[in-house]
mmCIF file as Biopython writes it, N, C-alpha, C and O atoms, coordinates in Angstrom:
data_model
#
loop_
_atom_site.group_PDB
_atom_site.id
_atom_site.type_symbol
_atom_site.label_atom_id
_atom_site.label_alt_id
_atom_site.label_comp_id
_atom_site.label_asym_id
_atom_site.label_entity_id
_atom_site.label_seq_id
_atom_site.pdbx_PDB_ins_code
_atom_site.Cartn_x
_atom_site.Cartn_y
_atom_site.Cartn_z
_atom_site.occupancy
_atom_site.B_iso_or_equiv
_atom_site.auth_seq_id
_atom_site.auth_asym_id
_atom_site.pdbx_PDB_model_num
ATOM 1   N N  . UNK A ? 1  ? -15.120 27.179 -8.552  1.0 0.0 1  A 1 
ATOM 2   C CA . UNK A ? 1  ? -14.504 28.019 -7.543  1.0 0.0 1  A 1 
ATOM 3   C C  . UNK A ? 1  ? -13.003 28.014 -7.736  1.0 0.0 1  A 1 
ATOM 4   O O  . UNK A ? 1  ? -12.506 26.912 -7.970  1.0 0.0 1  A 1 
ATOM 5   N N  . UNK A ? 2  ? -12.260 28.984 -7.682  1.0 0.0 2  A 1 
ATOM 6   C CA . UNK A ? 2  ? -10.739 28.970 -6.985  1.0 0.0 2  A 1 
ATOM 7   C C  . UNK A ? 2  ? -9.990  28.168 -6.303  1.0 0.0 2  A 1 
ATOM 8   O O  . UNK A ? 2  ? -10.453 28.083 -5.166  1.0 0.0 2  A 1 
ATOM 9   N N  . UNK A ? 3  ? -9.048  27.529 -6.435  1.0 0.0 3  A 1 
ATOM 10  C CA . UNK A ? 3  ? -8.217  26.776 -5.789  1.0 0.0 3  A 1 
ATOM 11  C C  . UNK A ? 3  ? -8.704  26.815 -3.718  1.0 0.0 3  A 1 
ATOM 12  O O  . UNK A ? 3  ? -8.673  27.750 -2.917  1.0 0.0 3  A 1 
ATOM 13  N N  . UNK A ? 4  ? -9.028  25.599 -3.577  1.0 0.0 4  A 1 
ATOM 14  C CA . UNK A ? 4  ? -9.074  25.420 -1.871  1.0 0.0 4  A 1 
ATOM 15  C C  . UNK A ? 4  ? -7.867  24.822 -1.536  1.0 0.0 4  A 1 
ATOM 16  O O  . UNK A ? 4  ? -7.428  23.805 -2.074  1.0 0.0 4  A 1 
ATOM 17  N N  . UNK A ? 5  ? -7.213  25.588 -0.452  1.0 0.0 5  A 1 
ATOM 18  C CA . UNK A ? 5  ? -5.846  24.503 0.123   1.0 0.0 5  A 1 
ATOM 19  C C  . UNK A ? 5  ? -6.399  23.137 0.645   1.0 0.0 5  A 1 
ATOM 20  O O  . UNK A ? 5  ? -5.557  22.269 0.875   1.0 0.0 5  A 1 
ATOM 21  N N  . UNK A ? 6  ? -7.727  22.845 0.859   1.0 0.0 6  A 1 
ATOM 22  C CA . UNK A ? 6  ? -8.013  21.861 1.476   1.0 0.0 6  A 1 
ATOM 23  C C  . UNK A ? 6  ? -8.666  20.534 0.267   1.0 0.0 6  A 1 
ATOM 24  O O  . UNK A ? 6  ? -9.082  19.451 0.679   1.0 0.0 6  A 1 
ATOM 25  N N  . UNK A ? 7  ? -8.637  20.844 -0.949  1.0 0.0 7  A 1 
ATOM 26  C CA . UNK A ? 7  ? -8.986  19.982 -1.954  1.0 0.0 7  A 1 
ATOM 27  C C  . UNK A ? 7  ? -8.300  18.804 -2.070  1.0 0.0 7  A 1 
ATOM 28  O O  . UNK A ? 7  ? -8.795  17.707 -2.331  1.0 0.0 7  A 1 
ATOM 29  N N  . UNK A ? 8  ? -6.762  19.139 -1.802  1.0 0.0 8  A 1 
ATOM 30  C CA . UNK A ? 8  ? -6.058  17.529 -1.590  1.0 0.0 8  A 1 
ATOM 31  C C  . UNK A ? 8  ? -5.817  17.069 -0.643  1.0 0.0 8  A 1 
ATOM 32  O O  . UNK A ? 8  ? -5.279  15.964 -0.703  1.0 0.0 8  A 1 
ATOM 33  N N  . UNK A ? 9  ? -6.027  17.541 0.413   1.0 0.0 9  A 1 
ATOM 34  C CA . UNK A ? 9  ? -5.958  16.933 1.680   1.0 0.0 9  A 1 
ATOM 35  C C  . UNK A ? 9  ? -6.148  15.820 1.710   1.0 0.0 9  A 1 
ATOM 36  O O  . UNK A ? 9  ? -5.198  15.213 2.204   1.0 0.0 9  A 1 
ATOM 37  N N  . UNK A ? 10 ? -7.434  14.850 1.230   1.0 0.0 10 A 1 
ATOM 38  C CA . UNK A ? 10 ? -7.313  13.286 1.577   1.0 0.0 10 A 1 
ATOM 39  C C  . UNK A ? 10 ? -6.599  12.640 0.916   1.0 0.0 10 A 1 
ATOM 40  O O  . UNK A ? 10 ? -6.201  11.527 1.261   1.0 0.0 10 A 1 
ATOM 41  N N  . UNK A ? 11 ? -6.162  13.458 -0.638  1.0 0.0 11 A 1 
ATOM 42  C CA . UNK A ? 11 ? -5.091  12.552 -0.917  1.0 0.0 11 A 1 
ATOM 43  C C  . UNK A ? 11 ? -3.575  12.584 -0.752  1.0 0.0 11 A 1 
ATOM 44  O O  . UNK A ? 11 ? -2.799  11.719 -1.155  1.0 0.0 11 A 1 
ATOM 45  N N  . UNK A ? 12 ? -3.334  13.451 -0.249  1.0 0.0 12 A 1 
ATOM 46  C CA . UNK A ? 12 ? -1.943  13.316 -0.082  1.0 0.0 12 A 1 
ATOM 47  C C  . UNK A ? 12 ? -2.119  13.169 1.382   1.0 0.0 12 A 1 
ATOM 48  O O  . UNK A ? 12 ? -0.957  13.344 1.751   1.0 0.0 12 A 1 
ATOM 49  N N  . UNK A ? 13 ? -2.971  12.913 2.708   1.0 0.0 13 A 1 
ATOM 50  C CA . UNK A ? 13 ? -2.732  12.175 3.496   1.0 0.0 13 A 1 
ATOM 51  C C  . UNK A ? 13 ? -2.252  10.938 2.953   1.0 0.0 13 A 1 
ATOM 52  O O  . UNK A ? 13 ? -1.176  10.353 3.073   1.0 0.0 13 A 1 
ATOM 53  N N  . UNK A ? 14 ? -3.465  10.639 2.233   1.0 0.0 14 A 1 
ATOM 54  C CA . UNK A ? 14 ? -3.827  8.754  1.411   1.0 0.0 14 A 1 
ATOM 55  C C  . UNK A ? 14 ? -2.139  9.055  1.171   1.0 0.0 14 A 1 
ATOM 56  O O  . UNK A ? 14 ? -1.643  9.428  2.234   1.0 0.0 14 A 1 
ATOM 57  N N  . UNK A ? 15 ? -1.245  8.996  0.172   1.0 0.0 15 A 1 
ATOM 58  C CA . UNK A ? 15 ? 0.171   9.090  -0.087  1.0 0.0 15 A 1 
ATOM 59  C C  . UNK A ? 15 ? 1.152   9.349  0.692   1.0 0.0 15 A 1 
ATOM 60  O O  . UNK A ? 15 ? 2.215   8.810  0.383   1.0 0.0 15 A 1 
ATOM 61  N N  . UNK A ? 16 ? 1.143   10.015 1.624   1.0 0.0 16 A 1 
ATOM 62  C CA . UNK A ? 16 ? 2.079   10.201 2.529   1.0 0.0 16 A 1 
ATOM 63  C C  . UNK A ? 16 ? 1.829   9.113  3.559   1.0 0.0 16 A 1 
ATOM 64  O O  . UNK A ? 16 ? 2.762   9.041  4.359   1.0 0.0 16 A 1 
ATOM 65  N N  . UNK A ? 17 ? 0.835   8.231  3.783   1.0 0.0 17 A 1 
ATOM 66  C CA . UNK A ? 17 ? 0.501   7.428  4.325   1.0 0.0 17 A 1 
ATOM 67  C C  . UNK A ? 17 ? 1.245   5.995  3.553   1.0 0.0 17 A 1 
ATOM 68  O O  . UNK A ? 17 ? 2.044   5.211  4.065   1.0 0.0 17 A 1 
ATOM 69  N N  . UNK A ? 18 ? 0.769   5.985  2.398   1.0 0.0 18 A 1 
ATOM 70  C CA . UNK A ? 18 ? 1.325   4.832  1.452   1.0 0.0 18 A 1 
ATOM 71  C C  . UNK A ? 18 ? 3.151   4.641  1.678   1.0 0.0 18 A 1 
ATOM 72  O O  . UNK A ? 18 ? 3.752   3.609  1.975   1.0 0.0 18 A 1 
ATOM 73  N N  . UNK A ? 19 ? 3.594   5.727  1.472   1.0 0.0 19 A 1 
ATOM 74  C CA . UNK A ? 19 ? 5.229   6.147  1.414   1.0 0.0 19 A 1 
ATOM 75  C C  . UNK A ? 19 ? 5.892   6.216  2.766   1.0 0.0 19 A 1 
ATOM 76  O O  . UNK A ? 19 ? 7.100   6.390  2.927   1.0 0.0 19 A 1 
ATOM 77  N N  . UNK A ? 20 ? 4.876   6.045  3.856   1.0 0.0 20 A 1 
ATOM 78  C CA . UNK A ? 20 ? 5.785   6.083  5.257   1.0 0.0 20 A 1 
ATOM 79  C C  . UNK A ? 20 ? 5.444   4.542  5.532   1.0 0.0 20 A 1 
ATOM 80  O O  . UNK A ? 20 ? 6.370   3.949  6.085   1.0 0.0 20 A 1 
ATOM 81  N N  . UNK A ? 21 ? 4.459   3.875  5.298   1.0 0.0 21 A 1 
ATOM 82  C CA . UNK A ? 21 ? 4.409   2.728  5.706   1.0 0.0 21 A 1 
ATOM 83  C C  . UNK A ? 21 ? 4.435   1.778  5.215   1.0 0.0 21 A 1 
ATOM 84  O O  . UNK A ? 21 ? 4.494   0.776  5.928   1.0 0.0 21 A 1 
ATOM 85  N N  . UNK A ? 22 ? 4.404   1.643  3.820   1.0 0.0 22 A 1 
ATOM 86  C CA . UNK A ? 22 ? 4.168   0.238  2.765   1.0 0.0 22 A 1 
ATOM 87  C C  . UNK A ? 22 ? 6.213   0.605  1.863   1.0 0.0 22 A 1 
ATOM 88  O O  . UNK A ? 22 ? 7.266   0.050  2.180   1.0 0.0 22 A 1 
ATOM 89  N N  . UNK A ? 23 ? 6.019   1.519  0.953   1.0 0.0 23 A 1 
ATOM 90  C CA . UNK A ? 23 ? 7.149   1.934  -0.029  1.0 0.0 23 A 1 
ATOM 91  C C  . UNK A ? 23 ? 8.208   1.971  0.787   1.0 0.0 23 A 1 
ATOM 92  O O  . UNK A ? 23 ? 9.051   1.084  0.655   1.0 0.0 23 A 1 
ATOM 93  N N  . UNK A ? 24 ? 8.357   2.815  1.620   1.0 0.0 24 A 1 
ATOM 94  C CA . UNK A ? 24 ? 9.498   3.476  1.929   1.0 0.0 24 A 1 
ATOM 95  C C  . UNK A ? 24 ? 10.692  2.148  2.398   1.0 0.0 24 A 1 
ATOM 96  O O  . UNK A ? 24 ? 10.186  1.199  2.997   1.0 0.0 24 A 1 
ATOM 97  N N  . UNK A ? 25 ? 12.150  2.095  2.144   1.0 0.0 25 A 1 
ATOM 98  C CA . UNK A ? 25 ? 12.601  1.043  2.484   1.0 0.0 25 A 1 
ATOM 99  C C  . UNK A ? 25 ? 12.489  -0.495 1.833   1.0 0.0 25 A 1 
ATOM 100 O O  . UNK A ? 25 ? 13.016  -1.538 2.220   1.0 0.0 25 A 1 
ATOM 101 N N  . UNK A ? 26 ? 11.419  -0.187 0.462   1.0 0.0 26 A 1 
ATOM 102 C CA . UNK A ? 26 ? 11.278  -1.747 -0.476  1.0 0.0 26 A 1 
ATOM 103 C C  . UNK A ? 26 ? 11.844  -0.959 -1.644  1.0 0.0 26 A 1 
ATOM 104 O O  . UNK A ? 26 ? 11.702  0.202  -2.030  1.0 0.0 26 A 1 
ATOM 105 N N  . UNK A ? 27 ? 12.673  -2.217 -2.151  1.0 0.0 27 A 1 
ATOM 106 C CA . UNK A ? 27 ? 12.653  -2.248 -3.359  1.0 0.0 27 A 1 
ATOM 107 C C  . UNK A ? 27 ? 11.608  -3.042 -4.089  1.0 0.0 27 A 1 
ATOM 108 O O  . UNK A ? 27 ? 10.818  -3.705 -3.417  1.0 0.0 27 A 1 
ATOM 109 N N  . UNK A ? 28 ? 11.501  -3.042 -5.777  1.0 0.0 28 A 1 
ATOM 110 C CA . UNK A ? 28 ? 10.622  -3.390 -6.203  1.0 0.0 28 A 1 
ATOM 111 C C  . UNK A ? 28 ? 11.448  -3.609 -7.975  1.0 0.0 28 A 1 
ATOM 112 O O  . UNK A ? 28 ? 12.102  -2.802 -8.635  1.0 0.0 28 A 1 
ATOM 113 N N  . UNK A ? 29 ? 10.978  -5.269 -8.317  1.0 0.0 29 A 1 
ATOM 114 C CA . UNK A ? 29 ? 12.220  -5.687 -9.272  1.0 0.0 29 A 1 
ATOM 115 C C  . UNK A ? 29 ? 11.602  -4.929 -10.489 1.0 0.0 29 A 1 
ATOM 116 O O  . UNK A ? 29 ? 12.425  -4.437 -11.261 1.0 0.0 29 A 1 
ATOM 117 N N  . UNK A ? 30 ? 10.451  -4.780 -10.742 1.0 0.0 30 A 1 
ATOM 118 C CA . UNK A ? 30 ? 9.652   -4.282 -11.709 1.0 0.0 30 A 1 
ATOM 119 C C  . UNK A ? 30 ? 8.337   -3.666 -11.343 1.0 0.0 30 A 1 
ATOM 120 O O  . UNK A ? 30 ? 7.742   -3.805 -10.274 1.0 0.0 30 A 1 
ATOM 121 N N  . UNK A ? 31 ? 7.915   -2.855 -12.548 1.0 0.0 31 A 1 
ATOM 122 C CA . UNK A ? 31 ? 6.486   -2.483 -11.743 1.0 0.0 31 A 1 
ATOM 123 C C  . UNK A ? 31 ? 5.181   -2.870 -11.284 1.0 0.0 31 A 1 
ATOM 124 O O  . UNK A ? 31 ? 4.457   -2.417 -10.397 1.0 0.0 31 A 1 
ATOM 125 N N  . UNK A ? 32 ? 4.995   -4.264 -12.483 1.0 0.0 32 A 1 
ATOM 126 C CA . UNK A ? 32 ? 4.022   -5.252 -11.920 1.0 0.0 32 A 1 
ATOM 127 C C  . UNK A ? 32 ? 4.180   -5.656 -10.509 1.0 0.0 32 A 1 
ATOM 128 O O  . UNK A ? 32 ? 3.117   -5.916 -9.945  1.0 0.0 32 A 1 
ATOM 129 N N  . UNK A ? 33 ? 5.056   -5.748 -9.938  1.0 0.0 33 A 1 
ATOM 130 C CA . UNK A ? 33 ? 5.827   -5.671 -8.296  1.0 0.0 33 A 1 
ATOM 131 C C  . UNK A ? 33 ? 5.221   -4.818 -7.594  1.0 0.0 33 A 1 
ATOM 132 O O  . UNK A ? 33 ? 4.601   -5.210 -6.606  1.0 0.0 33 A 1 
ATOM 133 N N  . UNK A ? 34 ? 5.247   -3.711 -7.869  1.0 0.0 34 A 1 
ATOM 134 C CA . UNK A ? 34 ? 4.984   -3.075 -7.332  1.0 0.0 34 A 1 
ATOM 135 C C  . UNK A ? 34 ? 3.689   -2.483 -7.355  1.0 0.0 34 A 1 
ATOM 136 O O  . UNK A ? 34 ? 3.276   -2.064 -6.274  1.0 0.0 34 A 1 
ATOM 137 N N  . UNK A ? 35 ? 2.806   -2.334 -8.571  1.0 0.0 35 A 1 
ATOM 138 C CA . UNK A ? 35 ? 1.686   -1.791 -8.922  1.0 0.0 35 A 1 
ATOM 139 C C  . UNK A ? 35 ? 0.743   -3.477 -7.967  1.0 0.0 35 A 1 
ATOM 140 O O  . UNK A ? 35 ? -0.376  -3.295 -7.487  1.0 0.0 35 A 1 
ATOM 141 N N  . UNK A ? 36 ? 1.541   -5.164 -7.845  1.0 0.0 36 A 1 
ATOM 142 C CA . UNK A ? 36 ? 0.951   -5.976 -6.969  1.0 0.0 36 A 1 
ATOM 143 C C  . UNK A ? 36 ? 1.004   -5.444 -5.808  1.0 0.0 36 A 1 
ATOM 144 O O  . UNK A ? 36 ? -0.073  -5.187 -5.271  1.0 0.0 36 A 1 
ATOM 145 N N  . UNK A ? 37 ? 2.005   -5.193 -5.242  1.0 0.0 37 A 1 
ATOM 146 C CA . UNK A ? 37 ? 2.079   -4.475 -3.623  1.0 0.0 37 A 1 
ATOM 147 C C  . UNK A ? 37 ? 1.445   -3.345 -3.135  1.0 0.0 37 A 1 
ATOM 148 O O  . UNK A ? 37 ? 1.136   -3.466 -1.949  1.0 0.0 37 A 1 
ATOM 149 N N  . UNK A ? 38 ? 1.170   -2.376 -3.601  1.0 0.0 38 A 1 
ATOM 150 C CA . UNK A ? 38 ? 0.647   -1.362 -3.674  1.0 0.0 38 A 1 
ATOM 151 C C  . UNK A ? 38 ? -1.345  -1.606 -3.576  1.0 0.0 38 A 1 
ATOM 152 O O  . UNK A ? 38 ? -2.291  -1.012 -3.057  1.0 0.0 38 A 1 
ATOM 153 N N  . UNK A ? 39 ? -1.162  -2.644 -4.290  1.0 0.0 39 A 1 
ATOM 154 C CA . UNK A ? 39 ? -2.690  -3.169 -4.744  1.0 0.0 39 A 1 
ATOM 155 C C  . UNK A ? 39 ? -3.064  -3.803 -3.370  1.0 0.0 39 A 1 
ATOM 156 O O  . UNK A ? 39 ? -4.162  -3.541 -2.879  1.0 0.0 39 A 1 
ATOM 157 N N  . UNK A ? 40 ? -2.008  -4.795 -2.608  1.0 0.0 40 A 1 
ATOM 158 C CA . UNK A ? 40 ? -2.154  -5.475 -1.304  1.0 0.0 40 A 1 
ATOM 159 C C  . UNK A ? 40 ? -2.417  -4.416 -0.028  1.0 0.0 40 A 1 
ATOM 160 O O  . UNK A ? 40 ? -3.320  -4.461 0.807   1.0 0.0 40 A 1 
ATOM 161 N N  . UNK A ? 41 ? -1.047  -3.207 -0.196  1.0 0.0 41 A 1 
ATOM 162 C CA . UNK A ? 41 ? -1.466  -2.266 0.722   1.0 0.0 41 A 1 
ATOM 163 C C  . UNK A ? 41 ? -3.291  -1.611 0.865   1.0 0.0 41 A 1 
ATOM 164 O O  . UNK A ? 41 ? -3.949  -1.235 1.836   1.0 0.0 41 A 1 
ATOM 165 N N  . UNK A ? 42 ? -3.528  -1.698 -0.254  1.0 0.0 42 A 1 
ATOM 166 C CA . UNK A ? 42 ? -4.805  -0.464 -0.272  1.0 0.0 42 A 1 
ATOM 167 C C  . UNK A ? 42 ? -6.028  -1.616 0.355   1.0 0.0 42 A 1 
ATOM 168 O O  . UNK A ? 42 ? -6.360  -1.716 1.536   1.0 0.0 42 A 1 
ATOM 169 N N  . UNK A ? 43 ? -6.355  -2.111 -0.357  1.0 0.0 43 A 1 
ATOM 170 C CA . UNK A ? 43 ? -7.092  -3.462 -0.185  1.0 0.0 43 A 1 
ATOM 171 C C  . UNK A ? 43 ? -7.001  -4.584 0.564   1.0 0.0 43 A 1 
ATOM 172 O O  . UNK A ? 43 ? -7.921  -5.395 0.677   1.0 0.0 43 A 1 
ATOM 173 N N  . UNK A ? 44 ? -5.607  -4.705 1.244   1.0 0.0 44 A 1 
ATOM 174 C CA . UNK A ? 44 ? -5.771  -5.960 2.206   1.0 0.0 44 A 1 
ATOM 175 C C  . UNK A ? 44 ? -5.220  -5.221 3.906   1.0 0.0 44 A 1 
ATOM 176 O O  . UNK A ? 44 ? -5.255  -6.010 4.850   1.0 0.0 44 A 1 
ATOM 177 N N  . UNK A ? 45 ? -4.706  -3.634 4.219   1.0 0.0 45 A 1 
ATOM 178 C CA . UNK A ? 45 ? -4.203  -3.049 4.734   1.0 0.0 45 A 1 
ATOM 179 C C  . UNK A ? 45 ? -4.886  -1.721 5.194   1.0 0.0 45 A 1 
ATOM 180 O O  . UNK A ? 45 ? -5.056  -1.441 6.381   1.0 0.0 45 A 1 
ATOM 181 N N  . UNK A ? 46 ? -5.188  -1.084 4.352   1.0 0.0 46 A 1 
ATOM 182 C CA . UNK A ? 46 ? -5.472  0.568  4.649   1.0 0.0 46 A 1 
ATOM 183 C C  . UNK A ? 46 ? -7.101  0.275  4.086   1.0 0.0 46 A 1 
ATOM 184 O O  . UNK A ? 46 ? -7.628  1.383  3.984   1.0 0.0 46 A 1 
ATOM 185 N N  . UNK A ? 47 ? -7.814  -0.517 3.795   1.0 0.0 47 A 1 
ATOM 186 C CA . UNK A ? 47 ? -8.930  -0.556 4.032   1.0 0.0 47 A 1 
ATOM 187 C C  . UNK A ? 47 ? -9.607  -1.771 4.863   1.0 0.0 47 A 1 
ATOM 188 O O  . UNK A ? 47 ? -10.810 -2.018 4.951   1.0 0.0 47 A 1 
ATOM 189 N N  . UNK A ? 48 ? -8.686  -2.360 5.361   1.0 0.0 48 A 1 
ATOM 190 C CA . UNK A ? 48 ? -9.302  -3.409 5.811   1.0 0.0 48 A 1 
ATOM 191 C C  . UNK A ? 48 ? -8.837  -3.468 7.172   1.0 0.0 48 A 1 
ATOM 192 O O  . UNK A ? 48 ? -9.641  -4.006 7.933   1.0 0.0 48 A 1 
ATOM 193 N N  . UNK A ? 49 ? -7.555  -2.986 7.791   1.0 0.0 49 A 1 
ATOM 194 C CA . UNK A ? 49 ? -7.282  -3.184 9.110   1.0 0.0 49 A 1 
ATOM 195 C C  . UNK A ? 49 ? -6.436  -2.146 9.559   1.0 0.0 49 A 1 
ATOM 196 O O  . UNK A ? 49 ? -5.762  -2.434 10.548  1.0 0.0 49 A 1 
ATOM 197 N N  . UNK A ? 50 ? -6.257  -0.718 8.968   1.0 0.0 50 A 1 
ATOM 198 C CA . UNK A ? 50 ? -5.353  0.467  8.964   1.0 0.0 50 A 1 
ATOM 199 C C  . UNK A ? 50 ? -6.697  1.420  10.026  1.0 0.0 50 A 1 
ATOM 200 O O  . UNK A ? 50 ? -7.556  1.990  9.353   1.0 0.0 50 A 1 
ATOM 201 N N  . UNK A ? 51 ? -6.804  1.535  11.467  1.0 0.0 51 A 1 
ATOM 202 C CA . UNK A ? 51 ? -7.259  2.429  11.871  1.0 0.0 51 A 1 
ATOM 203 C C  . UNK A ? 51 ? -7.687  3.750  11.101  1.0 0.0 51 A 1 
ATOM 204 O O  . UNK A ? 51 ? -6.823  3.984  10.255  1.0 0.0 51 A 1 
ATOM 205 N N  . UNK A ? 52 ? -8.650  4.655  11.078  1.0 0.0 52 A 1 
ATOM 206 C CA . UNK A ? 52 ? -8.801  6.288  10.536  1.0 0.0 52 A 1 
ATOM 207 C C  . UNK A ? 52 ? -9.276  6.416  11.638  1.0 0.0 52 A 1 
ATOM 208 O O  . UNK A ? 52 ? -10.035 5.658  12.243  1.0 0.0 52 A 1 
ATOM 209 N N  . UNK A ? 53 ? -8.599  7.931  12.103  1.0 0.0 53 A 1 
ATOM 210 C CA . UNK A ? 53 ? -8.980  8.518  13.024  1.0 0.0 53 A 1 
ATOM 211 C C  . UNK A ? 53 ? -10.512 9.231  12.529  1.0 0.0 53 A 1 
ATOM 212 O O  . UNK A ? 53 ? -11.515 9.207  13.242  1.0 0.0 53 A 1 
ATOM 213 N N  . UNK A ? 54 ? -10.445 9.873  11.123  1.0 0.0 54 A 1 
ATOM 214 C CA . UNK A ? 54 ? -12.284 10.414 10.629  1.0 0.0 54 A 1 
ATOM 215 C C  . UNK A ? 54 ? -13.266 9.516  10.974  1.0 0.0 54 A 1 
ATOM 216 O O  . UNK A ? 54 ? -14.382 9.955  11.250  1.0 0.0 54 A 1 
ATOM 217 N N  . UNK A ? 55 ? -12.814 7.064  11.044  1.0 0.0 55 A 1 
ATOM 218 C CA . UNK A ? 55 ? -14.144 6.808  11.185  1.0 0.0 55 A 1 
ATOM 219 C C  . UNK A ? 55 ? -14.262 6.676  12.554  1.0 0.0 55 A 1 
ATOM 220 O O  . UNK A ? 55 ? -15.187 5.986  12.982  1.0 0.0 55 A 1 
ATOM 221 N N  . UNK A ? 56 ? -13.483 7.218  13.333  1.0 0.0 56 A 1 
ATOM 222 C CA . UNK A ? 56 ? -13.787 6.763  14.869  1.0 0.0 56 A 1 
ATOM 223 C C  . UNK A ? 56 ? -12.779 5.747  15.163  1.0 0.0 56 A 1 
ATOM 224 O O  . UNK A ? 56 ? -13.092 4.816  15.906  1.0 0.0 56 A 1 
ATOM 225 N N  . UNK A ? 57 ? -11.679 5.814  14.696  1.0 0.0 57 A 1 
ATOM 226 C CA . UNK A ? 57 ? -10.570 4.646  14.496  1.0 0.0 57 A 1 
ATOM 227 C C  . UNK A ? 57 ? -11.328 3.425  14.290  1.0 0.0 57 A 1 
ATOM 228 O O  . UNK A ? 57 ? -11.519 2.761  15.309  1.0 0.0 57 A 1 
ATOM 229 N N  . UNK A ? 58 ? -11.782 2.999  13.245  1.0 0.0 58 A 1 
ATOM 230 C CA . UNK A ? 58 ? -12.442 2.216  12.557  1.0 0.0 58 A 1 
ATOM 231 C C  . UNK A ? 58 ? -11.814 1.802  11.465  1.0 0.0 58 A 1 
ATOM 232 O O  . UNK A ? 58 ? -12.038 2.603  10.557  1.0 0.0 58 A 1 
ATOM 233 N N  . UNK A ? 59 ? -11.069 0.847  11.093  1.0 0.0 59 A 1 
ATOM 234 C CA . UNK A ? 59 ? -11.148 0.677  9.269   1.0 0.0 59 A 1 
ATOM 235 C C  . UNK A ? 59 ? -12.041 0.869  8.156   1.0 0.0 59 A 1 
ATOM 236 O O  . UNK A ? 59 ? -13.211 0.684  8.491   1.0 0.0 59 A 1 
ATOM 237 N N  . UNK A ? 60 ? -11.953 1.046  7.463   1.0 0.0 60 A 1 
ATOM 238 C CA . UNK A ? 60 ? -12.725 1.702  5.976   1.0 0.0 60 A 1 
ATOM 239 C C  . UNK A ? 60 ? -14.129 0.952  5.953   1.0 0.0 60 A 1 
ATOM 240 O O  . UNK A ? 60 ? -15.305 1.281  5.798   1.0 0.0 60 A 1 
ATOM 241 N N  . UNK A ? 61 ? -13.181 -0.610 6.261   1.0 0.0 61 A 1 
ATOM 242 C CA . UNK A ? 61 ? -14.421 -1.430 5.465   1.0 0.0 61 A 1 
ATOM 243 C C  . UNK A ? 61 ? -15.338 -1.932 7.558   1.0 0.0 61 A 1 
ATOM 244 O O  . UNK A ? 61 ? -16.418 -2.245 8.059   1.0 0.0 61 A 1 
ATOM 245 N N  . UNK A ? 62 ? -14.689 -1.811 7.730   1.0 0.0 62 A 1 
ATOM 246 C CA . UNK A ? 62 ? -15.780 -2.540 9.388   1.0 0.0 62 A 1 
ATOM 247 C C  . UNK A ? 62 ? -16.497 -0.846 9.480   1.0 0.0 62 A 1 
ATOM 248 O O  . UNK A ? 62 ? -17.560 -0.844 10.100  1.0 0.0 62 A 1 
ATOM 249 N N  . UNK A ? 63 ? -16.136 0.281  9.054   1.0 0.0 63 A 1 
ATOM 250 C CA . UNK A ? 63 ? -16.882 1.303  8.913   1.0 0.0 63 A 1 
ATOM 251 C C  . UNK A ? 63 ? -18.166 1.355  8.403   1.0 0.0 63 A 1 
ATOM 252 O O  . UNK A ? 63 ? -19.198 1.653  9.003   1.0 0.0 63 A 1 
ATOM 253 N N  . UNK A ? 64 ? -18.010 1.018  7.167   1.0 0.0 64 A 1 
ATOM 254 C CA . UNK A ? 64 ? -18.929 0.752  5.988   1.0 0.0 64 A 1 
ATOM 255 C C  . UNK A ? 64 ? -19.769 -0.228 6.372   1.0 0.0 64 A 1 
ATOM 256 O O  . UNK A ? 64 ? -20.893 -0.202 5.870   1.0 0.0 64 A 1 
ATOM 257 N N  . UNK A ? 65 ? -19.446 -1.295 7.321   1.0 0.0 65 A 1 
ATOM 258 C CA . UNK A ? 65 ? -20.308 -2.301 7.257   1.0 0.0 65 A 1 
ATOM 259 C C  . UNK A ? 65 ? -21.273 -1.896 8.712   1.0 0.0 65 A 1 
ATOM 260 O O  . UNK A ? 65 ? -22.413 -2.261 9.000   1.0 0.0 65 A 1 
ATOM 261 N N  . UNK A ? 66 ? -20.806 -1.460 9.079   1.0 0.0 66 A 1 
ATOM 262 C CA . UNK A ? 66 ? -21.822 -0.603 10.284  1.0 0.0 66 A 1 
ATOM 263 C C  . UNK A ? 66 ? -22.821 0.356  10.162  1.0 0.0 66 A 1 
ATOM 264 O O  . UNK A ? 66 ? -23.787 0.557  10.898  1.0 0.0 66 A 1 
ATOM 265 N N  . UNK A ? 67 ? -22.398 1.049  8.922   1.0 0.0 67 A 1 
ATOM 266 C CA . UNK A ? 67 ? -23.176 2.007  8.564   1.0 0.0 67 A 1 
ATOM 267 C C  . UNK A ? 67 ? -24.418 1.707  7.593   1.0 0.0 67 A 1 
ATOM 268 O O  . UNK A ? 67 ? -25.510 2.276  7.585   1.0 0.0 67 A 1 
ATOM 269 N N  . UNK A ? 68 ? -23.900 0.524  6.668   1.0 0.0 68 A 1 
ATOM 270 C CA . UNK A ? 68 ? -24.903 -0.543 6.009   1.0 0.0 68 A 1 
ATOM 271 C C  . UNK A ? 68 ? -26.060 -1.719 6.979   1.0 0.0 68 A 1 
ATOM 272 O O  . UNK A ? 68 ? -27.058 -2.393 6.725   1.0 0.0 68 A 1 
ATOM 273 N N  . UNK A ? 69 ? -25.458 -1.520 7.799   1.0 0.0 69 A 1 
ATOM 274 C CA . UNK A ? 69 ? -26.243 -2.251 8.872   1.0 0.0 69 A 1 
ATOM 275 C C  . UNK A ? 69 ? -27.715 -1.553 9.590   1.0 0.0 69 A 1 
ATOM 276 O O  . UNK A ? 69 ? -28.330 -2.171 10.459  1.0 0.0 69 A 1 
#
């Protein structure tokens, strides 16, 4: 199909999310620094205790584990 305006939507929420709340305001001495921090945000932060309003303000993973249940 043709370009949908709505194809990136989750990810550049996902990024504009990353850049207002983790990046914005750090420096970072190198990129292993940062590609570590970045790794902490996703995985110890935005899936594990970052509200989504899509799961019912639920985190990713207490989502998942409800739905596996």
């Amino acid at each position: 199909r043709k370009g949908n305006c709505h194809d990136n939507a989750v990810a550049e929420s996902f990024f504009h999310s990353l850049k207002i709340e983790w990046v914005r305001n750090r420096t970072y001495k190198n990129i292993e620094e940062a590609k570590q921090s970045i790794f902490k945000y996703i995985e110890l932060f935005y899936n594990r205790q970052r509200l989504h309003s899509t799961n019912g303000y639920q985190a990713p993973f207490a989502f998942e584990a409800c739905r596996a249940a």
